[in-house]
C-alpha positions in Angstrom: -87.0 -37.2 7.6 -90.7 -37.8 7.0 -90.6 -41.5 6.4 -90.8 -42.7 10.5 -89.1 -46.0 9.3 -86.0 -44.7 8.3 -85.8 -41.3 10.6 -86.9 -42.7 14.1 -84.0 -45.4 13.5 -81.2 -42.2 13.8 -80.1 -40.6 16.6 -78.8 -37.5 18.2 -76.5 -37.5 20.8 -75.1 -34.1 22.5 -73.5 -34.2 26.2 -71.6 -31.3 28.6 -68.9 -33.5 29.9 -70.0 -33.8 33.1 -72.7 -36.5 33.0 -75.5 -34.6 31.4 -77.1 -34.7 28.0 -79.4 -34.9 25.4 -80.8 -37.7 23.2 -83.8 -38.4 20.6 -84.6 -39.1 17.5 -83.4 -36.4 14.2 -87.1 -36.3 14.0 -87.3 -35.3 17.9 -89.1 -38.0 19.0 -88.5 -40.1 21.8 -88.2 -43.3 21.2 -86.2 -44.7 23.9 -87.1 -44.4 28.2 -84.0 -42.6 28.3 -84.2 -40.0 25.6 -84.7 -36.6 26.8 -84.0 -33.0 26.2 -82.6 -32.3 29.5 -81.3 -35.6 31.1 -78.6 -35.1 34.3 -77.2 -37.1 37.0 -78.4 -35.9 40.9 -75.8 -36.1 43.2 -77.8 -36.2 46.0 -79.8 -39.7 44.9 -76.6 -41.1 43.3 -74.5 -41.4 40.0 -77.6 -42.4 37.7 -79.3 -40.0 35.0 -82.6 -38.8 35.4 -85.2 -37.6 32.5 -85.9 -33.8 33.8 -87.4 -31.9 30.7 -88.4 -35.2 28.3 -89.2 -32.8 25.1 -90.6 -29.4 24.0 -92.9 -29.5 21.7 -93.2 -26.2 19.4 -96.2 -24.9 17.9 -96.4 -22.2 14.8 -99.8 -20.1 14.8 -100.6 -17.8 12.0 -104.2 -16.7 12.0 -105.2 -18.3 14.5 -104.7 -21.8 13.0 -101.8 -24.0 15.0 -99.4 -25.7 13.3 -98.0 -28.6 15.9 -94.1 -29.5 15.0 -93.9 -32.1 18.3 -94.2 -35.6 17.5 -94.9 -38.6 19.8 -96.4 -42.5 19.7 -99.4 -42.9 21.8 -101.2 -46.5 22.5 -101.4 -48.4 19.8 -98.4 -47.2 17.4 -100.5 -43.7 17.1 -98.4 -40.9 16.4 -99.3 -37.2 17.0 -99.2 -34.6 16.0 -97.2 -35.4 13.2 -94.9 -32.2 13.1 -92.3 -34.1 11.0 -94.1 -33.6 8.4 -92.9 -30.0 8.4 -89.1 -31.0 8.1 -87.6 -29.9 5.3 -83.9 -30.1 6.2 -82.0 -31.7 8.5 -78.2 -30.7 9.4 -75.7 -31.9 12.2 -72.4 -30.7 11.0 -71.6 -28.5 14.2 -74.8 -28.5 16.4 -78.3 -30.4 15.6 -80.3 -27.8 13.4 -84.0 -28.9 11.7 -85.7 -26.6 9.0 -89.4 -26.6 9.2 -91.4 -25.3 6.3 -94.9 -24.6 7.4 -97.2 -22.7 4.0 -95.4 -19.5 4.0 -93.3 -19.5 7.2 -89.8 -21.3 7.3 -88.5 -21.7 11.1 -85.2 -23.0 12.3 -84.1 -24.9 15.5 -80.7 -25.4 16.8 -80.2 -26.8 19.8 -76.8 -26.8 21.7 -75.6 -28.0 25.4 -73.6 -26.0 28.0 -69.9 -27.9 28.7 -70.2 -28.4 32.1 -73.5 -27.0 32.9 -77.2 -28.6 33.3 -78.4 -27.0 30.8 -79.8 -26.7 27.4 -80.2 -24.1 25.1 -82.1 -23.8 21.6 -82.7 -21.2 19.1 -85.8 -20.5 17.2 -85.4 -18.0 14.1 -87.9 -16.9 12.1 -86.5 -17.1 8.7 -89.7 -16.5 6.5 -92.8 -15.3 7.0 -96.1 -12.9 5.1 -98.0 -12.2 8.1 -97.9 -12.6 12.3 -96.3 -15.6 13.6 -96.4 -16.5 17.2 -94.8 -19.1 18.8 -96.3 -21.6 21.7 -93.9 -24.1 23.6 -95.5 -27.4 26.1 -92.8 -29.0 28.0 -93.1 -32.5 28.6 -91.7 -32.8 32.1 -90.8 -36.6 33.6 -88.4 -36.2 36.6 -87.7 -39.9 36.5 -84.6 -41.9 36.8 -83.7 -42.9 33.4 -84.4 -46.3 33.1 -87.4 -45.8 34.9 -91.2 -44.7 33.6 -93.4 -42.4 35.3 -97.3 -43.0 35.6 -100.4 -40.8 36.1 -100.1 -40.3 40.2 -101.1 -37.6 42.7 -98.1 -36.9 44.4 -96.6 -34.6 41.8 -96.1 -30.8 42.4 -97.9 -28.8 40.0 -97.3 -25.4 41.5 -95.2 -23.6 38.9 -93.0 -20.3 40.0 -92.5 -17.4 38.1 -88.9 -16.7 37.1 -87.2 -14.1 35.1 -88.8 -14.6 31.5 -89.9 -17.9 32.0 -91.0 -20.7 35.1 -89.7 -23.0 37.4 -91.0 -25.8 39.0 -90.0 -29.2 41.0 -92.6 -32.1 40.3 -91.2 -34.5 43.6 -89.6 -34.1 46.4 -85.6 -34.0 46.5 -85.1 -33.0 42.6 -83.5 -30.1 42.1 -85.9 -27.6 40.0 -86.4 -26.9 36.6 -85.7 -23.0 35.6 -87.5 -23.0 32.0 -86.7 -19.6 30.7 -86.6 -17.5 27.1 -84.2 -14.8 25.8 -87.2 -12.5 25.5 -90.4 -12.6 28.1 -93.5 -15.0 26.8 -96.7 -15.3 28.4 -96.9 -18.3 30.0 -100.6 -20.0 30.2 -101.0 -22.5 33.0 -102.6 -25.1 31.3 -101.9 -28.6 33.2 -103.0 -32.0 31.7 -101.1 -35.6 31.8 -100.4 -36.8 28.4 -100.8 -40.5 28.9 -99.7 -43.6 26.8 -96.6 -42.4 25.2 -94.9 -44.9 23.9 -91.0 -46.0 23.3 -90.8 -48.3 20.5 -87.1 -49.0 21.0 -88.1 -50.2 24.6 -90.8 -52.3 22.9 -88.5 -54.1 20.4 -86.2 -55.1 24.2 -89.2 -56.6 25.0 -89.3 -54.3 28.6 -91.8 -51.7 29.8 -92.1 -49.0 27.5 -95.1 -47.0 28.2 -95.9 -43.6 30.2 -97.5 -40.5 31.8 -96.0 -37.3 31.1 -97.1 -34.3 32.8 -97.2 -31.2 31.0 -97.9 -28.2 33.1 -99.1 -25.6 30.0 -97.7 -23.8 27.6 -95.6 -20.7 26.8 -96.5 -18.1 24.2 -94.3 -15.3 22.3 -94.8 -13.1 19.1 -91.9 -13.9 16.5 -90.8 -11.5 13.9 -89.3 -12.2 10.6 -85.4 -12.8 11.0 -85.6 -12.7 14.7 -84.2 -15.4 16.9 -85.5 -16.6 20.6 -83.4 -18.5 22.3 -84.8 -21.4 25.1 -83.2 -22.4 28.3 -83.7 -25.3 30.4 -81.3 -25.8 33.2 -81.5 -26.4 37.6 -80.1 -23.3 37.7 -81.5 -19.6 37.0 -80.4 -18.2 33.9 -80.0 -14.5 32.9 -81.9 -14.0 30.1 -79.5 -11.5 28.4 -76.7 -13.9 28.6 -78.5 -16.3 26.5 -77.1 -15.2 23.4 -73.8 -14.7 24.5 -73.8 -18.2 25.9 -75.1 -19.9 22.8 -72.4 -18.0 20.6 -69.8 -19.2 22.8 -70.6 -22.8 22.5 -70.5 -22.6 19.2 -67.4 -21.5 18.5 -65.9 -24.2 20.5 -67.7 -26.8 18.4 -65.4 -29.2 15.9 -68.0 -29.7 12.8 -68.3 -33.2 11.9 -66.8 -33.0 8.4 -65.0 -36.2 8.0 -65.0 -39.4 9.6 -62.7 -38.7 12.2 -63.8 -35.7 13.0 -67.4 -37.4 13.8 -65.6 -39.7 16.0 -63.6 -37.0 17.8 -66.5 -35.6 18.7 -68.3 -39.1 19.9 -64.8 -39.5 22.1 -65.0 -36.2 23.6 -68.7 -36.6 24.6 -67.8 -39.7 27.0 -65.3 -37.4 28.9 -66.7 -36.8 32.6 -65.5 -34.6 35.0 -66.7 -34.8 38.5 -64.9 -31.4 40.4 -61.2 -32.7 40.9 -61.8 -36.1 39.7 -62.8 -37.2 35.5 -63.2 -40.4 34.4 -64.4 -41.7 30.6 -67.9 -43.0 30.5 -68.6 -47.2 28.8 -71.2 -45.3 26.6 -74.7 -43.6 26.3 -77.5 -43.6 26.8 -77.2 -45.9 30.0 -73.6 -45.8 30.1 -71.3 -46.1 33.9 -67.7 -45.4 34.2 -66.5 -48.8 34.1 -62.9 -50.2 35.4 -62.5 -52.0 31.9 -63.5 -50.0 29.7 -61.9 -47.0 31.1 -58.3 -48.7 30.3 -59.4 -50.1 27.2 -61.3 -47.0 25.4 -58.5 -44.2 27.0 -55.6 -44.5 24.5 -57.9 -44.1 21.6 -60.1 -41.8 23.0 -57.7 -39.7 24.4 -54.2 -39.8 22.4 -55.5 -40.8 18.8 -57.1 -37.0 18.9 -54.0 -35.2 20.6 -55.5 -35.1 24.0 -52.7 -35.9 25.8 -54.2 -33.8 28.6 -57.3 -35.6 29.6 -55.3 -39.0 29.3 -52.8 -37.7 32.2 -56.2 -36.9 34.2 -58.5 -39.8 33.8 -55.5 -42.2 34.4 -54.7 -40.2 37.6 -58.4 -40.7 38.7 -58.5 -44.2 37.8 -55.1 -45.3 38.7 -55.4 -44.1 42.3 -58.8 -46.2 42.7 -56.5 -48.9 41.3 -54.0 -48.1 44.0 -56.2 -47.9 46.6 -57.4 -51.6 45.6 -54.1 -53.0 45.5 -52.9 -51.5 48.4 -56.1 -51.9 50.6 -58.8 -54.0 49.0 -61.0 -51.1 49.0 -63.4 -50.9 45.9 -63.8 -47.9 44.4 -67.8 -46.4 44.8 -67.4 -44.7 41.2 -65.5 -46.7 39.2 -67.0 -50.5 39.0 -65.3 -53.4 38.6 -61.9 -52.5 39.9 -61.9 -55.9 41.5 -61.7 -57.9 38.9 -58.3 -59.9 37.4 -57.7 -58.4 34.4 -58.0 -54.3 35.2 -54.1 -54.3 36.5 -53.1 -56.3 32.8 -55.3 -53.7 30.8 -54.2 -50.5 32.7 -50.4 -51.5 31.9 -51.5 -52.1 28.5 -53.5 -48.5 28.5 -49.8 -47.1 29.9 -48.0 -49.0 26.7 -50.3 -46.5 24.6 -48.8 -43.6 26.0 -45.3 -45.1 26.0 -45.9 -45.4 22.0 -47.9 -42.1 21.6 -46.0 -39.6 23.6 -42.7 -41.0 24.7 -40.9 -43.7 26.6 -39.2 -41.6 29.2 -42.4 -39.4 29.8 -44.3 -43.0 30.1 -41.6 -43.9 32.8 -41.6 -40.6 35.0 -45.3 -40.8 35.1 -46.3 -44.2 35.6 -43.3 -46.9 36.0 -44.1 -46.6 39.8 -47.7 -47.9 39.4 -46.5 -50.7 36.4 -43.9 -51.7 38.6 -46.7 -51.9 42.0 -48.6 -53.9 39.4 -46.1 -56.3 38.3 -44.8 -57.3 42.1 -48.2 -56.7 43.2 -49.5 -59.6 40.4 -46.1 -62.0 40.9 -46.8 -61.6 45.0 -50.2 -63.3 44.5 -51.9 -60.4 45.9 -55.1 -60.3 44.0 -57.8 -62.5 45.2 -58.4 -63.7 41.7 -55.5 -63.6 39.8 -53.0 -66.6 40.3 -49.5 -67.1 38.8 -48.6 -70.3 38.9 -45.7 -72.7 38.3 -45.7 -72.6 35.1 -46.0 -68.8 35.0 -49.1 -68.4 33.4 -52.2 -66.6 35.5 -55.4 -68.5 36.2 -58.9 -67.1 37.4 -61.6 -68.4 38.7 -64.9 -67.5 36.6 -67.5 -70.5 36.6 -70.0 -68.9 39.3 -69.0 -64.8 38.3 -68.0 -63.5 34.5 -64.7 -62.3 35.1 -63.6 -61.0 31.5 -65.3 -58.3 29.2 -67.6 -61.4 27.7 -69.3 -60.9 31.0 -72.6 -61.7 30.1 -75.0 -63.7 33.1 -78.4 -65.1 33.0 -80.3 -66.3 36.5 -76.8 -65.3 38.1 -74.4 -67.3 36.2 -72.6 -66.6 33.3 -73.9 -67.6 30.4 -69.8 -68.6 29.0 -68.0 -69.9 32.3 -64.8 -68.9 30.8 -62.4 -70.0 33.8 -58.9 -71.2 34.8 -56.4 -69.5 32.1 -58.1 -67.2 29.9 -56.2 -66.7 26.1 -56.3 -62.9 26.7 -55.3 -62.6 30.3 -52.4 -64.3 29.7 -51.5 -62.6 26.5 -52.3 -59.3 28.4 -49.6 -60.8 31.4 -47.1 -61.7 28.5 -47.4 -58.2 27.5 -47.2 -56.6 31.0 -44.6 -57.8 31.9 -42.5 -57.3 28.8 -43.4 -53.5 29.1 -42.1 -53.6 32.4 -38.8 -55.1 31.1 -39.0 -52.4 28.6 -40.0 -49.6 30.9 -37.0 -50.4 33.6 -34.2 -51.0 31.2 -31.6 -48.5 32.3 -33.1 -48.2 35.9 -30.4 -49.4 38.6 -32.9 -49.2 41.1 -35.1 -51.7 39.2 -32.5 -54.2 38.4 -33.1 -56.9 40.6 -37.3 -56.4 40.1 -36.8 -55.9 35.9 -34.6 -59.6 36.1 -37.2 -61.5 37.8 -39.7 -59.9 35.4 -37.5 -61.2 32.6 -37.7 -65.1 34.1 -41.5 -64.7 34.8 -42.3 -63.7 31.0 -38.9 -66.5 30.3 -41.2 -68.9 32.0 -44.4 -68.3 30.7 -43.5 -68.5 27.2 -43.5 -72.0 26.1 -46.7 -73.0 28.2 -48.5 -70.6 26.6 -48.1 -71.7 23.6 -48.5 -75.8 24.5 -51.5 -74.9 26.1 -53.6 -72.7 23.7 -52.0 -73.1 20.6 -54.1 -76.2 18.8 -53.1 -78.7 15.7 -55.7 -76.1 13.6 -53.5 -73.5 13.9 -56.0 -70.9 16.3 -56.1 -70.5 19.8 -58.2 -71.8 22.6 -60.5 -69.6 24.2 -59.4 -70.8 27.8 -57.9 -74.0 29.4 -59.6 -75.1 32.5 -57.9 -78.0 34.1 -58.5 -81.2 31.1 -61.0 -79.0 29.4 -59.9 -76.8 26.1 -62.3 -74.7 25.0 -62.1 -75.1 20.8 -65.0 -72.4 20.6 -63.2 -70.0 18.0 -63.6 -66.1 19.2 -62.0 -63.1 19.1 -59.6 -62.8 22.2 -57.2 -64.9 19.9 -57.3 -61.6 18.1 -56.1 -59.5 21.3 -53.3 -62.3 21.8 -51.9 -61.6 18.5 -52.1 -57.7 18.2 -50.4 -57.0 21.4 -47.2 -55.3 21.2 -45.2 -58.2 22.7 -46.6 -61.9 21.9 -45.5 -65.2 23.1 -46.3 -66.6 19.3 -44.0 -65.9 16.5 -44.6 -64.4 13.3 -45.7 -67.6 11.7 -47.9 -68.4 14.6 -49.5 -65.1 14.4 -50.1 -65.4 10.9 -52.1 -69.2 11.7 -54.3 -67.5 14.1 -54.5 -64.4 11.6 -56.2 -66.8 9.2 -58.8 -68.2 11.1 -59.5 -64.8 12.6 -59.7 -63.5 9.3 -61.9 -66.3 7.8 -64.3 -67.0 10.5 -64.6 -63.3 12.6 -64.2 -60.7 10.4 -67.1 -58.6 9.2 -67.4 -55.2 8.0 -68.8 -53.9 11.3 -65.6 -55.6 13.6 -65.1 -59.1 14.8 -67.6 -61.6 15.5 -67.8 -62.8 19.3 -68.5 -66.5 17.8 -67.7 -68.3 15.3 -70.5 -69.1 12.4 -69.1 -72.7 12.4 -68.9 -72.8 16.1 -71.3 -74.2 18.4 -74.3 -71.8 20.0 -73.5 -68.8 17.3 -76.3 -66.1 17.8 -75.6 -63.6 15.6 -78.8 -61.2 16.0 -79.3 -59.2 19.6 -82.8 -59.2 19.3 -85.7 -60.5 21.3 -86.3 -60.6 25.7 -84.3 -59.5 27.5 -83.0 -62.8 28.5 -82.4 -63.8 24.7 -80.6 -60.6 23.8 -78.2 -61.7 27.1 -77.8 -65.3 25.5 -76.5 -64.3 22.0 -74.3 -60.6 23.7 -71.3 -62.6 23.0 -72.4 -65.5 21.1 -72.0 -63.6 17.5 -72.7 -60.4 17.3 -69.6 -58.2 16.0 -67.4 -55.5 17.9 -66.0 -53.1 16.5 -63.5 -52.3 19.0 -61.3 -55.5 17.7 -60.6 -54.5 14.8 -57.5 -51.8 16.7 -56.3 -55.2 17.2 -57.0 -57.7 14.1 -55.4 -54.5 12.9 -52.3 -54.5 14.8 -52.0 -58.0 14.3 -52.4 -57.6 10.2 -49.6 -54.9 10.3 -47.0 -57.6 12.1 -47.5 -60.0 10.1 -47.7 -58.3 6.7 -46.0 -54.8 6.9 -46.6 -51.9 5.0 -48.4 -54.8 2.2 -51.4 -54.0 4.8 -51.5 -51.1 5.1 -54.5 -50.6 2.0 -56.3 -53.8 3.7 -56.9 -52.3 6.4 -57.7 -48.7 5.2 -60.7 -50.1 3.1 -62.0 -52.5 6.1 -62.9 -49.0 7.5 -65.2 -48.1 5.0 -67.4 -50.4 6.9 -67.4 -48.0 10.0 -67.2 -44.4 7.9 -70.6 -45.8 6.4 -72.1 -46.3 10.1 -71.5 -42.6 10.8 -75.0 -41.6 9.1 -76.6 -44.2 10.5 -77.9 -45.2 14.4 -76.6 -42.7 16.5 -75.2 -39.7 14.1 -71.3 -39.8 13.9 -71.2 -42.6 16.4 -70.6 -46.2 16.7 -73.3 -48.5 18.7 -72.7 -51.1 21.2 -72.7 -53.9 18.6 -73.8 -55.0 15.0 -75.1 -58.3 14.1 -73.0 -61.0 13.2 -74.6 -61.6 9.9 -75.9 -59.2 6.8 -77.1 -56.1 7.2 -75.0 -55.8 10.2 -77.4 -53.5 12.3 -76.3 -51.5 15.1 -77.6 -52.6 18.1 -77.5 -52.0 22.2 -76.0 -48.7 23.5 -75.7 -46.0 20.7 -73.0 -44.8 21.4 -69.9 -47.1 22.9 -66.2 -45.7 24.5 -64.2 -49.2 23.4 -66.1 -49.5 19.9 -65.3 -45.3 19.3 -61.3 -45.9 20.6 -60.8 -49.1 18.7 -61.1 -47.4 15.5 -59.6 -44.1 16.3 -56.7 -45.7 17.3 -56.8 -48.1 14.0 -57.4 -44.6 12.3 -54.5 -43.3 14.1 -51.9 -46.0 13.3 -52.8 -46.0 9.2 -51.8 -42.2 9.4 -48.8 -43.3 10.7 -47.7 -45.5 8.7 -48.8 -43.6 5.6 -46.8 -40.4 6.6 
């Protein structure tokens, strides 16, 4: 904890499931724009996060010398005032808990988050101490959007209101207000100064602004005996202060401790859960993650039925499947869930539905959702999405040259960077697989005869072209055909072609494009987006802005293929694969100590050490291997 270079490179991540949270450093220092103690979204300006209460910094005076525990970087890589020095222990097991150890006195913080509630609460006990102790507490106040930075300005609100043990105060206009407020009465010292030049290195490595004003209004002061606890509130609402500790109790007992590795990644899944009143929806990641069409259908099965919460997969597929509805049905795109629009949601929502199918049960899979698989199906077959095309030869065809149409959406100047276009490997593997869960889904149905038989010619159809057309003399797919051109890059959709459920390639087949997949993608952190031996490999996200875009899928690994390399080992090797697979996990069990604690980051460089890089915390990466966790304690039951 006291050597910067390894302890500012781990994180700590804690939401309430309904957009909110908190994120810094184990060390609690900010090293990213949108760390913050208190982060929420505002309604009223839109669906983004903003930075509300940015830290708390606590000091410990004992004869009327301060000890400082905050720490920040100022101008020129300056840190103050080096409270992690103090840290003797560290713990995260059930809720984020530091040990400081200052001469004689030994204090405690644990700090936990409200389900469903702006707010914050953390605990200060006084576990040692041979004389007086009193505490003082600065908040470092932003009230910034969360990609944003705040400067030194003269249109903030300094007026601070007095509240029922504690303050409140609103900085701009149209923020809600910010109820600071203890378990027991302080004295609170109005004290105001802006702390300028803080830096984020995180933001600095980017290669993007990363410098700013906070404004810290004063402090708060309050005696502290030995073995007593203070509790600490920060929430836009008003607190009572008695119902601190009850509140703090009760979180905790809802807590699952991160004792194992799945456990860990329970807990990541369950943090990406958001629930807007009536409506919930699964988050793409933190800290600047958006609900996201895509990622919603590809992360829900894993993060929802590989940890027994069949529950919240009912409800965020009701959410999203009625703004998938509504599209179908009306064009209308949905102002919460992006990228509803594009050609492969319908293929990927079916697939999400197969999960269930598998997980729960068939007939459970057909009462619920064989009226939206079959709307999807005709809906597809009927040409009535305005980029998705079946044609003659019954594979689908979209148009992607001017506007990234598949997950490896990355665009630079307004075009993507690869112009995968015309029939993409994985949408048509994806259609393949609709449909013959459709087939499956409707067997049985009378009503669905006539639809379920046309189905059956469709995937009849599609078979053999899909195999002319991607399959190559060296035994791997192409990425996608468009019109003479065969892209020979080799990447990992090939992977999601040959772990679906239903594949146009036989077992042989699968087992070519196994190999390649095997000897050219695989790392211990997922599959490569690019080939080493392939033309424009990038395997480090590092640098601008516009050269982290370049290599995003141009080497770097995800971890979120490896449900289906998985999948794909299983068909082609049986229960021989089963202890293959287990120890290409160790790979990920190691990552769980490392980045964001007990979580799984965006991506990992494609070569050694395989660092952890982008968003630290990622829905598809976290569901991927859930669900590959989930299938190996299947098959070894």
């Amino acid at each position: 904890m006291i050597n910067l270079e390894q302890s500012l490179t781990k994180e700590m991540l804690r939401t309430n499931q309904a957009g909110a949270y908190h994120c810094t450093s184990v060390v609690d220092c900010n090293t990213r724009k949108q760390h913050g103690l208190l982060v929420i979204p505002i309604p009223e300006f839109d669906n983004r996060n903003y930075v509300m209460l940015s830290s708390l910094d606590e000091t410990v005076i004992q004869h009327g010398a301060p000890f400082n525990l905050g720490l920040h970087r100022y101008k020129g890589g300056v840190y103050n005032p080096n409270g992690h020095k103090y840290i003797r222990e560290f713990d995260c097991e059930s809720i984020p808990r530091t040990t400081y150890r200052v001469g004689g006195v030994i204090l405690t913080k644990e700090k936990i988050f409200i389900s469903h509630e702006n707010r914050i609460l953390i605990r200060y006990t006084l576990v040692e101490a041979h004389s007086p102790t009193t505490l003082q507490f600065r908040p470092f106040l932003a009230f910034r959007e969360a990609n944003d930075l705040v400067k030194i300005n003269n249109q903030l609100n300094s007026e601070c209101i007095g509240v029922n043990n504690g303050i409140a105060c609103c900085l701009y206009p149209g923020f809600p207000s910010l109820y600071m407020q203890f378990s027991r009465k302080p004295e609170w010292v109005y004290d105001p100064h802006w702390y300028n030049d803080i830096e984020y290195i995180k933001d600095l490595e980017r290669g993007i602004p990363y410098t700013e004003d906070l404004w810290v209004p004063g402090y708060f002061s309050i005696p502290i005996k030995k073995g007593e606890s203070i509790i600490f509130s920060a929430g836009i609402t008003e607190a009572s202060p008695r119902s601190l500790n009850k509140m703090y109790e009760g979180e905790i007992a809802s807590r699952t401790a991160r004792t194992s590795f799945f456990n860990c990644l329970k807990n990541s899944a369950k943090q990406l859960y958001l629930k807007d009143g009536e409506n919930e929806y699964m988050l793409s990641g933190y800290p600047w993650g958006t609900v996201l069409a895509r990622n919603t259908f590809m992360s829900l099965p894993g993060n929802t039925l590989a940890i027994d919460h069949k529950g919240d997969f009912e409800a965020i597929m009701h959410t999203a499947a009625r703004a998938l509805t509504r599209f179908m049905d009306s064009g209308e795109i949905d102002k919460r869930i992006h990228g509803i629009d594009l050609p492969d949601i319908p293929l990927w929502a079916i697939w999400s539905i197969q999960q269930y199918a598998k997980s729960v049960s068939m007939d459970e899979a057909r009462e619920k959702y064989m009226e939206l698989v079959t709307h999807i199906l005709d809906y597809i077959i009927d040409g009535g999405h305005p980029n998705l095309a079946v044609d003659a030869n019954g594979l689908v065809s979209s148009l992607g040259e001017t506007s990234p149409v598949s997950w490896m959406n990355s665009s630079l100047h307004g075009r993507p960077v690869i112009p995968r276009s015309g029939y993409l490997v994985e949408f048509n593997a994806l259609w393949y697989n609709a449909l013959m869960q459709g087939i499956s889904m409707a067997e049985g149905n009378n009503t669905l005869d006539q639809r379920r038989q046309r189905w059956i010619e469709y995937a009849e159809k599609m078979k053999q072209p899909f195999i002319d057309m991607f399959l190559n003399g060296y035994g791997y797919l192409y990425d996608y055909v468009n019109g003479s051109y065969a892209d020979p890059s080799v990447r990992p959709n090939m992977a999601i072609a040959i772990g679906l459920d239903y594949s146009p390639l036989d077992r042989r087949q699968r087992k070519g494009v196994l190999d390649v997949v095997t000897r050219e993608l695989l790392t211990p952190k997922g599959l490569r987006t690019l080939s080493p031996k392939s033309y424009g490999y990038r395997p480090f996200y590092l640098g601008s802005p516009e050269e982290r875009e370049l290599a995003l899928h141009q080497g770097p690994a995800r971890p979120w293929l490896i449900s289906f390399y998985a999948d794909a080992y299983i068909r082609v090797f049986g229960m021989s694969g089963v202890s293959y697979i287990d120890r290409m996990l160790i790979g990920f069990e190691d990552e769980m100590s490392q980045g964001c604690i007990g979580s799984l980051s965006q991506l990992y460089d494609g070569n050694p050490p395989f660092g952890g890089r982008g968003a630290i915390s990622h829905a598809t990466n976290i569901a991927g291997v859930l669900r590959t966790l989930r299938m190996l304690k299947k098959l070894n039951m």
